[in-house]
C-alpha positions in Angstrom: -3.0 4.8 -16.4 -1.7 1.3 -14.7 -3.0 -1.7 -16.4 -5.7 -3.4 -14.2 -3.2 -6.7 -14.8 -0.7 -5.8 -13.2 0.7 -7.5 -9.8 -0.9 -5.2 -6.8 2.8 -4.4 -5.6 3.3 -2.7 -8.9 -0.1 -0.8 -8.5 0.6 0.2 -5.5 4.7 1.7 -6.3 3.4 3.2 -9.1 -0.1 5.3 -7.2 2.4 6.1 -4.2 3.6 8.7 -6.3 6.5 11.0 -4.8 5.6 9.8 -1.2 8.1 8.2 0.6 7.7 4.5 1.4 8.3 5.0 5.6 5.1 7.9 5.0 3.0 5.6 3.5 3.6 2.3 5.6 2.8 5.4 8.7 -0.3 6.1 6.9 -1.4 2.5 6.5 -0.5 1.2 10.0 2.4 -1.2 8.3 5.9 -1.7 8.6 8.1 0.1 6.0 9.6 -3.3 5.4 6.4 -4.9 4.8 5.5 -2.2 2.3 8.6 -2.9 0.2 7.7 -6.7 0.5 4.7 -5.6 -1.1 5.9 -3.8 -3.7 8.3 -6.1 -4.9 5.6 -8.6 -5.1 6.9 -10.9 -2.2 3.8 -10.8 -0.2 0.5 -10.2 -0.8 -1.6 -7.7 0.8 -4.5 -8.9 3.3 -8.3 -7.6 2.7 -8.1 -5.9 5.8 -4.8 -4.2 5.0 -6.1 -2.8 2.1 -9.3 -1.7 3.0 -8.9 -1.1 6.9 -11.4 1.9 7.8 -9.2 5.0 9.5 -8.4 4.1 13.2 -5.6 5.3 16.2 -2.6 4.9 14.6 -4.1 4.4 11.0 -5.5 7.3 8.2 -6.1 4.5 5.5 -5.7 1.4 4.3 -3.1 1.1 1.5 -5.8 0.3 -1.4 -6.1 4.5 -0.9 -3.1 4.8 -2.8 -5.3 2.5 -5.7 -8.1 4.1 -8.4 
């Protein structure tokens, strides 16, 4: 279990598992490069990022890969 604490970018590295980082910014709609900005805690998500409904081009929003 990840601490509730922790920075989001953290969260997010550690609940991606074994996926590879260009799979789950495909998944999300986002920019690989984003992603790892992200999850080395440069940026900060947006709400709609996080919790965008499925669309064309987009299966989830990345707070799928949080509990």
């Amino acid at each position: 279990m990840v601490a509730a604490d922790l920075p989001i970018g953290d969260r997010i590295r550690h609940y991606r598992g074994g996926r590879r980082q260009d799979a789950v910014a495909g998944l999300v709609g986002i920019t690989p490069d984003y992603l790892s900005q992200i999850g080395r805690n440069l940026k900060v998500p947006s709400l709609p990022i996080l919790y965008a409904p499925p669309r064309r081009g987009r299966r989830c929003g990345l707070g799928a890969f949080l509990p």
